[in-house]
Every structure is written in structure tokens, then in C-alpha cells.
Wavefront OBJ file of the C-alpha trace (Angstrom):
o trace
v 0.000 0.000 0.000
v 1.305 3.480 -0.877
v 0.593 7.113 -0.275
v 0.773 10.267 -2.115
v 0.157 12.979 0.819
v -0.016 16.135 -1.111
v -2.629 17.547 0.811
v -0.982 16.820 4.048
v 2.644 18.528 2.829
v 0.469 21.626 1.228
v -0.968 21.991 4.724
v 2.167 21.336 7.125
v 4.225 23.648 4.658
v 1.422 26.038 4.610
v 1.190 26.447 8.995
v 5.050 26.389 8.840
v 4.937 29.726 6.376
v 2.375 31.265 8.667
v 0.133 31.328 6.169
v -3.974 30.784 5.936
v -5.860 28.770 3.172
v -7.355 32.016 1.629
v -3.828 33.994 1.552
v -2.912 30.692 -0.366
v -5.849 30.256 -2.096
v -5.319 33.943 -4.068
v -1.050 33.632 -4.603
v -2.612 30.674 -6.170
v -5.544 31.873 -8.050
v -8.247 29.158 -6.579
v -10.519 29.228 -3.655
v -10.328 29.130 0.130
v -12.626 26.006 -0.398
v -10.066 24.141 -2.839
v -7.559 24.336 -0.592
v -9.877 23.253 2.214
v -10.336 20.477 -0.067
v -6.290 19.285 -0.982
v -5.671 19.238 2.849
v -8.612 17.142 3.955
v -7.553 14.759 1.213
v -10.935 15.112 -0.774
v -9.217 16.363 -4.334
v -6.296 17.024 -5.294
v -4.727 19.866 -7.046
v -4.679 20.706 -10.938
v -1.651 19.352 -12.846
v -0.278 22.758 -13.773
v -0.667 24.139 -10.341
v 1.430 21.960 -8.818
v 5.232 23.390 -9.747
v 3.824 26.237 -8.415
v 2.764 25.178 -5.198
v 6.456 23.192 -4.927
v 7.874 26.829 -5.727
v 5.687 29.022 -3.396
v 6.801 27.119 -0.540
v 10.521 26.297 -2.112
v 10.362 22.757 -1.473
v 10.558 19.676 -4.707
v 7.816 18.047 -6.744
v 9.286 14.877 -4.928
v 8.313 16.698 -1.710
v 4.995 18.384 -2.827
v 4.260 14.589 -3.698
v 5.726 13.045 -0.306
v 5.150 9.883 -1.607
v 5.542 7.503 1.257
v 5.539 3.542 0.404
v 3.637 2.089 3.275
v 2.948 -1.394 4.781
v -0.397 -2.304 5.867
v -1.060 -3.858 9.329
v -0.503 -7.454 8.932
v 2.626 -7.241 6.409
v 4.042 -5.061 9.284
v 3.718 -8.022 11.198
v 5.176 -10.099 9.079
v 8.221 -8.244 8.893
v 8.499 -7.962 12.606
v 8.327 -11.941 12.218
v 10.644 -12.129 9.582
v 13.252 -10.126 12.032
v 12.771 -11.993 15.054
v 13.723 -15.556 12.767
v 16.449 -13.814 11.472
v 18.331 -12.556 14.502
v 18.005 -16.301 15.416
v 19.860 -17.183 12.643
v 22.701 -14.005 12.031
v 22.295 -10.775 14.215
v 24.114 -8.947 11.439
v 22.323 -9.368 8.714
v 19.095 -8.780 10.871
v 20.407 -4.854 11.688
v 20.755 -4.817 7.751
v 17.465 -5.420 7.121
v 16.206 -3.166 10.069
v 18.179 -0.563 8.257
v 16.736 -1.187 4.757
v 13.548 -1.509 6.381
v 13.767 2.197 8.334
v 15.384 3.860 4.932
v 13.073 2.298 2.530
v 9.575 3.159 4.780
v 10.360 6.291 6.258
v 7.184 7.178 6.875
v 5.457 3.993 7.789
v 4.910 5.073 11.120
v 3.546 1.638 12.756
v 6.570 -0.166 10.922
v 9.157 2.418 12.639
v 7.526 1.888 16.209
v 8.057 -1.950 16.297
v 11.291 -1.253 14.921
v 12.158 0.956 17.844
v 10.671 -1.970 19.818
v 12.912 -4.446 18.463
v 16.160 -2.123 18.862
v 14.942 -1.953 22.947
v 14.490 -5.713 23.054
v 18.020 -6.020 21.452
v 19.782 -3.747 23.701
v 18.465 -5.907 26.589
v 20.224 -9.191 24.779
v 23.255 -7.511 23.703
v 24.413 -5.403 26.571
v 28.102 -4.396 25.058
v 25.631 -2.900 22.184
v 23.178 -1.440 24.727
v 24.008 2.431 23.891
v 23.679 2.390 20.091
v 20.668 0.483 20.142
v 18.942 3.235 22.751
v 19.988 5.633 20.685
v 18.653 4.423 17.285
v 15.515 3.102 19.412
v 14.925 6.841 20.911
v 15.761 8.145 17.151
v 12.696 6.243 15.589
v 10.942 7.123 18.462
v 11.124 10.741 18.367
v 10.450 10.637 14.317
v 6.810 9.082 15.210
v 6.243 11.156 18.032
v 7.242 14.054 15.672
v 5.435 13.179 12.652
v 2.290 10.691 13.006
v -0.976 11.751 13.046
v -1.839 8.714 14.900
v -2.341 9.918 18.532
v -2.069 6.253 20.044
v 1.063 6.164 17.957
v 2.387 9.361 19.341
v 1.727 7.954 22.543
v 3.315 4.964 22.270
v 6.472 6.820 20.866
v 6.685 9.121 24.115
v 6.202 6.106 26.175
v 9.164 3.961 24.209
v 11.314 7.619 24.682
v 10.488 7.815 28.462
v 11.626 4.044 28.629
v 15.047 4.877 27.514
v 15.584 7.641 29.194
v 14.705 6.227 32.463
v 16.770 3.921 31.789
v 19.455 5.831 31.139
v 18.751 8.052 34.852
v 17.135 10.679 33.250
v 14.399 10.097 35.742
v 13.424 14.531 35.948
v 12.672 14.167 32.206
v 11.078 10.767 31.688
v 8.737 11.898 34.270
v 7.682 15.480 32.777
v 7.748 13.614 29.244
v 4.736 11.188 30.886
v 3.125 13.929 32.483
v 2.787 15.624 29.326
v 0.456 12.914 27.763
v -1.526 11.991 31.207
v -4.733 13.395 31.281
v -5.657 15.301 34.730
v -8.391 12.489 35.608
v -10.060 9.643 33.657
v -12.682 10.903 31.018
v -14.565 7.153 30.912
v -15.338 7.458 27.556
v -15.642 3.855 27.099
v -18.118 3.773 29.786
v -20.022 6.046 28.048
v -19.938 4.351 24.856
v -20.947 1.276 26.212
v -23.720 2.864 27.692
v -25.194 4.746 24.715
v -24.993 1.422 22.707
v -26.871 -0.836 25.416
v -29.643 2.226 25.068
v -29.728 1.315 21.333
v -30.096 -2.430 22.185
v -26.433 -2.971 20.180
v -25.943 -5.553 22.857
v -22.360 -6.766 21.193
v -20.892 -3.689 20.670
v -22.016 -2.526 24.596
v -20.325 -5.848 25.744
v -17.177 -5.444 23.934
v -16.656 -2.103 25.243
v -17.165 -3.372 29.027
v -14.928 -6.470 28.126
v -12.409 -3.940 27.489
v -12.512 -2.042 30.632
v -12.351 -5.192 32.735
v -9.175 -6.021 30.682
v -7.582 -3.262 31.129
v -9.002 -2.818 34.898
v -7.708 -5.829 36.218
v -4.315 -4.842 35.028
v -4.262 -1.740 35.750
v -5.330 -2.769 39.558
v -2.529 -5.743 40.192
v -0.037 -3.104 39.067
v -0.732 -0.724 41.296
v -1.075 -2.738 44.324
v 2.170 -4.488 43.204
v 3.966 -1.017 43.154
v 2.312 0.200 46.268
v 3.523 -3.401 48.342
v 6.908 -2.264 49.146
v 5.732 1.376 50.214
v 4.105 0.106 52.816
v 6.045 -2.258 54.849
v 5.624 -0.502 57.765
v 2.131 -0.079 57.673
v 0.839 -3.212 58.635
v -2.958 -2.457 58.046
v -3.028 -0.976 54.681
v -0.102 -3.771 53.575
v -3.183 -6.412 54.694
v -5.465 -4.460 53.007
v -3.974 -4.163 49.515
v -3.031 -8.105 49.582
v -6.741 -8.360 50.114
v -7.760 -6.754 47.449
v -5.093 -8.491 45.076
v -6.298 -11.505 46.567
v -10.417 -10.742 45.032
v -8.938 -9.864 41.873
v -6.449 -13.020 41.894
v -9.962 -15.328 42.668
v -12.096 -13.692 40.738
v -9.872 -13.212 37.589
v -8.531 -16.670 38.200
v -5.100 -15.160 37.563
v -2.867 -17.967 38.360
v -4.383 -20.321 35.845
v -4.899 -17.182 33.197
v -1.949 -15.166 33.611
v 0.622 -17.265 35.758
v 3.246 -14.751 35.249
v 1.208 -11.810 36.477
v 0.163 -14.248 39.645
v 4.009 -15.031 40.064
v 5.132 -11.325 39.824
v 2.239 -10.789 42.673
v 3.037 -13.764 45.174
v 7.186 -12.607 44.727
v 6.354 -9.306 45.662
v 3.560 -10.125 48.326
v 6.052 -12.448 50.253
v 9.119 -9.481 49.812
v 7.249 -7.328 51.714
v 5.413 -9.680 54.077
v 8.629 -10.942 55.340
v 10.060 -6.966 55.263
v 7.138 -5.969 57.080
v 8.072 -9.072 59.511
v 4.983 -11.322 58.395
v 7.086 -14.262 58.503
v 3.829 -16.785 58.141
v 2.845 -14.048 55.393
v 6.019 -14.440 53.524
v 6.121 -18.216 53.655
v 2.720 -18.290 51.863
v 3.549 -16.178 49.262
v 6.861 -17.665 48.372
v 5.215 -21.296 48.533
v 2.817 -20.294 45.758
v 5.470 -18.112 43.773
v 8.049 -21.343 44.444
v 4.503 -23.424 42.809
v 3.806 -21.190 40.020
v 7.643 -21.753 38.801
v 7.704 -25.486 38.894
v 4.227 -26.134 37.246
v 5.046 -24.307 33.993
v 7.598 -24.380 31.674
v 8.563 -20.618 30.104
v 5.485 -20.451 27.546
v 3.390 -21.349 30.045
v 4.442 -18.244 32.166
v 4.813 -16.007 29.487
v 1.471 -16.717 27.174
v -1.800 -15.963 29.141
v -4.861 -17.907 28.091
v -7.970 -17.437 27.241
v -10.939 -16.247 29.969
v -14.358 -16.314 29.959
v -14.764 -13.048 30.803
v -12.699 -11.736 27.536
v -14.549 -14.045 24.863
v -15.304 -10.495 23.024
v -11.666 -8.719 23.210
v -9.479 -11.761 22.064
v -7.136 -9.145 20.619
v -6.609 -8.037 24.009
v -6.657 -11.174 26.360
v -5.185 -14.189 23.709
v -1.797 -14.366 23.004
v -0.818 -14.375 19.476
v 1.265 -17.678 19.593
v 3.476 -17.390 16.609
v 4.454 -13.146 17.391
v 4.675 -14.114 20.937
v 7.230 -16.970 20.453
v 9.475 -15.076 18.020
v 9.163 -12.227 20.323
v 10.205 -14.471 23.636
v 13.145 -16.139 21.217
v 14.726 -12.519 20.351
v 14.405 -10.656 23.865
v 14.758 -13.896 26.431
v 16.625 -16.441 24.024
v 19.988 -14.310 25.792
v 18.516 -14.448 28.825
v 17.767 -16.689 31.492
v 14.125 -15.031 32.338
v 13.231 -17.882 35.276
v 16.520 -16.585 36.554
v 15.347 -13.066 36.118
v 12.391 -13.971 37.778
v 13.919 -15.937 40.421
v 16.194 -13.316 41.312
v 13.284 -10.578 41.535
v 12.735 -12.279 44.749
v 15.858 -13.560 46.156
v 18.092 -10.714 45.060
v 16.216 -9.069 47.809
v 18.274 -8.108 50.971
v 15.336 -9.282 53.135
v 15.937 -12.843 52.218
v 19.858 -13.219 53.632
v 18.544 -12.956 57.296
v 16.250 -15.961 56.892
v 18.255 -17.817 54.188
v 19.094 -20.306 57.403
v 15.681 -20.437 58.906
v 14.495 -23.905 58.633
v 11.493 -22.865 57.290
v 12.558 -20.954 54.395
v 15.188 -22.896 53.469
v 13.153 -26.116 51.750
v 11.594 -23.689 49.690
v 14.620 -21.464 48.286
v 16.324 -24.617 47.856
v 13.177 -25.927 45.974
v 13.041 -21.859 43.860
v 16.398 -22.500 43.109
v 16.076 -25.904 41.659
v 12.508 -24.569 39.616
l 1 2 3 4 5 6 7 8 9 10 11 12 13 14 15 16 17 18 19 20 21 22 23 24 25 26 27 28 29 30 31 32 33 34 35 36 37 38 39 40 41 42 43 44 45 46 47 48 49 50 51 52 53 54 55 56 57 58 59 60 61 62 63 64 65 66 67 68 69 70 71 72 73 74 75 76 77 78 79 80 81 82 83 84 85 86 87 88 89 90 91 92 93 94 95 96 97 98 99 100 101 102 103 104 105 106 107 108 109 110 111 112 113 114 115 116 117 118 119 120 121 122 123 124 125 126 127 128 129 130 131 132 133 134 135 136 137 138 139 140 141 142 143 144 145 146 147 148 149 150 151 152 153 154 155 156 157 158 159 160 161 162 163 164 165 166 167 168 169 170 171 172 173 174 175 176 177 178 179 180 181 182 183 184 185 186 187 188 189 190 191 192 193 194 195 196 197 198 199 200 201 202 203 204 205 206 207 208 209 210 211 212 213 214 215 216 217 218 219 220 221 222 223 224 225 226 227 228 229 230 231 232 233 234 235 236 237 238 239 240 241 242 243 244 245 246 247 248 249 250 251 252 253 254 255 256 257 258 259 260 261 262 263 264 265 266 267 268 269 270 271 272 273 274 275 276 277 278 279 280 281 282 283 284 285 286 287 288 289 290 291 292 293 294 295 296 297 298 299 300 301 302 303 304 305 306 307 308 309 310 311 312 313 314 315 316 317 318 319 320 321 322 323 324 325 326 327 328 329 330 331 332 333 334 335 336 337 338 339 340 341 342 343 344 345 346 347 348 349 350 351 352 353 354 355 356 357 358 359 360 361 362 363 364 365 366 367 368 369 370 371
């Protein structure tokens, strides 16, 4: 699929120049309303009018054109695919074709975001390459941000940005780059939706909508409480409260059977900051079923969730694309030991040295250590 964006480059060149669609429209000779028309897209402009446009605001005919080869959704996909085999196989020639890809789609904005992606998921499996990957990753990042018209796009570039530069210590600017995009409280326009299209008896589209909120609830919920765990150690009653409330969403969600690695993140952190918080019996529990979760599945089984009942309308949200999943698993973990990065999100805790002896604990870190 391809793109010839001359209305778009008539009206970016035209704001840059300061100038409004009737002070165009008579340089030009045409109306206010033609040139309404070339920037929404709706017509385009007469043959012979065009070197004059390209001269007005001094750019090319090539540029006037801005033609822009683009990939559609799933051939996107199929590149990322392609990639993820391919570093598998020779990480050289994989950057090659990253950098054909970037040069020869410029402008396919969706293509250059899960390239950025794949840079970050690089640097993470080649550490001695970890700088020039972050760079080129916050590069194609900052084009998208820059340029898309996509606004979930835009946002997902500032977020990939704000990722690097954390990483990097930047923390003052990651967090004023996230503030920029978070809006001052939640506008529930989903909820709304849904409502207006139960009052039209569209009984589907109202169900979808509410699938989608309890999708993204439920997430949104286990990560905060999983955040907020170690902040409270020394508040005993809101520490019991917020494992009680992770605790309905764990039942009701049926998280460990759904989502294991979401239930194991939980239960590593819950028995962290039980034992930090001196819940000994609390801590024992939680490592048990973290120690559990480990033994009774295998790495896919951690890292694809399955499908839910309560998601049978959204399963682009809640089922795991096998195939995308598994390439993407190969390229970021196959350099890493991830049960030993999950393993060590526990252990690597302080807390644990001073009951590494107890006779309690020490069946089950000898057991963690053997999952």
C-alpha cells in the first residue's frame, strides 16, 4: 500500500509559512474552499498548479508529492516476524534489514515503532551494544512522536522515549515527558460508549466495550497494588489491606491459571514485603505459591496468558498471538535466562539473607532454586 500525501505537505508547509488557506488560495488563483479540499484529502490539485505550489513554498515536486511507500497492518507483522527468525539465525544481517527496512519506509509510522521496539528488546540481549541500540531506538521514536498523526502512535512513541531515558537516569525528564500525555483524571469514555450502545439495544458492541474495561481494569489494579507493596512495609494495616484486594482480583480473575506470570510477579512481591514488614507466616505463603507457580510451567506457560471467559469479546486483548509471541520471547529472552530473572526478583532481595538459614525458608529457596 502506498501514499501520495499532497494535501498533508500543502498543509504542514502552509502552517510552517504562517500562512492561511485564503492567503494561499489567491497567490494561487483558486478558492479558500479548494484548498480546504487538498488538505482534507478530498481532491487534489490541478496538474499545472502543482510546480507552483512546490515553488511558493521552495520545497521539490518529490516533496509536494511526499510519496511515502507504506505497509499495511498485517505485512508489518510479518516483517516484525521475519526479524525476530532472522536474529536467530545471524544478528548482522538482521540490523541490515532493520536498516533497509527504516530507509526504505520512512514514513510507515507503525513499521518504525516496532522497529524501535525491536532495537529496545536487542539492547536488553546484547548489553556491550546497549548504547547504540537506545539511541537508534529513541531516534525512531522521536520521528513518530514528531510526525504521526496517529495519537495512540504518538503515545506509544513518548512512552518507548520515556523508557530509555529512564533507563538511562534521566528520571526529571522521563517523568515530565509522561506527564505531558496523562490526562488530569479519567474521562470514561468507554463507559459512556458502552452505555449509549446498550440504550440502542447494540448488545455486542455494549459488551465489547465493558470487556475492554475489565481487561484493562484488572491490570491496571494488580499493578498498582504491586507497586504500592513495598511502600508500605511498615504499615501493617493498609499492607493487609492491599493483599486483600489483590487476593479478590487473583480469585475472581482466576489469575494464576490465566496469567501465571502476572500471579508469580504478585506472590514474589507479596512475600518481599510480608517478610520486610516481619509477616514471617505471610512471607512463607507467598513464596510457597510463587516457588509453585515456577515449577508447574515451563517458560510459555508463564509467558502466554490464556484465554478467559470473561474476555470471549476482546481476544485481541486477552489471547496471546502464539506465533508473534514466540518469536518475540526467542529474540528478547533467548539471551537471557528469564526464570533466573524472575527468580532473582525475589531472592536478590536483601530481606531474604537474614532468613536464608531459617528452617522454614530454606526447603523452599532450595526448591526456587532448583525450579
Amino acid at each position: 500500500m502506498n501514499d501520495v500525501g499532497i494535501g498533508a505537505t500543502i498543509a504542514r508547509e502552509r502552517r510552517a509559512e504562517g500562512v492561511t488557506q485564503a492567503q494561499l488560495a489567491e497567490r494561487l488563483g483558486v478558492t479558500k474552499a479548494a484548498v480546504s479540499k487538498w488538505e482534507l484529502g478530498q481532491s487534489l490539485p490541478d496538474v499545472a498548479l502543482l510546480p507552483r505550489i512546490a515553488a511558493y513554498f521552495g520545497i521539490s515536486l518529490d516533496d509536494l508529492f511526499a510519496f511515502r511507500p507504506q505497509l499495511a497492518e498485517d505485512e508489518v507483522c510479518d516483517v516484525y516476524l521475519e526479524l525476530c527468525r532472522l536474529f536467530a539465525e545471524d544478528a548482522d544481517a538482521a540490523y541490515a534489514r532493520m536498516d533497509e527496512l527504516v530507509r526504505d519506509y520512512a514514513s510507515c509510522w507503525n513499521l518504525l515503532m516496532q522497529m524501535a521496539s525491536l532495537y529496545s528488546q536487542r539492547s536488553l540481549v546484547e548489553p556491550e551494544r546497549a548504547e547504540e541500540l537506545l539511541d537508534r531506538t529513541c531516534s525512531l521514536a522521536e520521528r513518530v512522536e514528531a510526525n504521526a498523526d496517529d495519537v495512540e502512535l504518538v503515545r506509544s512513541a513518548r512512552v518507548v522515549r520515556t523508557l530509555v531515558i529512564s533507563q538511562r537516569g534521566g528520571m526529571d525528564e522521563a517523568i515530565a515527558l509522561l506527564e505531558g500525555v496523562k490526562p488530569a483524571r479519567p474521562l470514561g469514555i468507554e463507559g459512556m460508549l458502552a452505555g449509549l450502545h446498550s440504550m440502542r439495544g447494540e448488545r455486542e458492541a455494549c459488551l465489547k466495550l465493558c470487556q475492554e474495561m475489565l481487561f484493562w481494569g484488572e491490570m491496571n489494579v494488580m499493578q498498582s497494588i504491586g507497586m504500592q507493596l513495598a511502600l508500605y512495609t511498615e504499615d501493617p494495616a493498609h499492607l493487609a489491606a492491599l493483599l486483600r484486594a489483590a487476593e479478590g482480583v487473583m480469585e475472581g480473575f482466576d489469575v494464576e491459571e490465566v496469567n501465571p506470570m502476572e500471579a508469580a510477579t504478585f506472590c514474589g512481591s507479596a512475600a518481599t514485603a510480608c517478610l520486610r514488614a516481619g509477616d514471617e507466616e505471610g512471607a512463607l505463603s507467598y513464596l510457597e505459591r510463587f516457588v509453585g507457580l515456577l515449577k508447574r510451567f515451563d517458560l510459555d506457560g508463564l509467558l502466554f496468558p490464556r484465554r478467559s471467559a470473561l474476555f470471549d469479546l476482546v481476544p485481541e486483548l486477552a489471547e496471546t498471538d502464539v506465533e508473534r509471541e514466540q518469536a518475540t520471547a526467542d529474540t528478547l529472552f533467548g539471551g537471557l535466562d528469564m526464570r533466573g530473572q524472575c527468580k532473582l526478583a525475589v531472592t536478590g532481595d536483601a530481606a531474604w539473607e537474614r532468613v536464608a538459614d531459617d528452617p522454614r525458608f530454606r526447603p523452599l529457596l532450595d526448591r526456587l532454586a532448583a525450579a
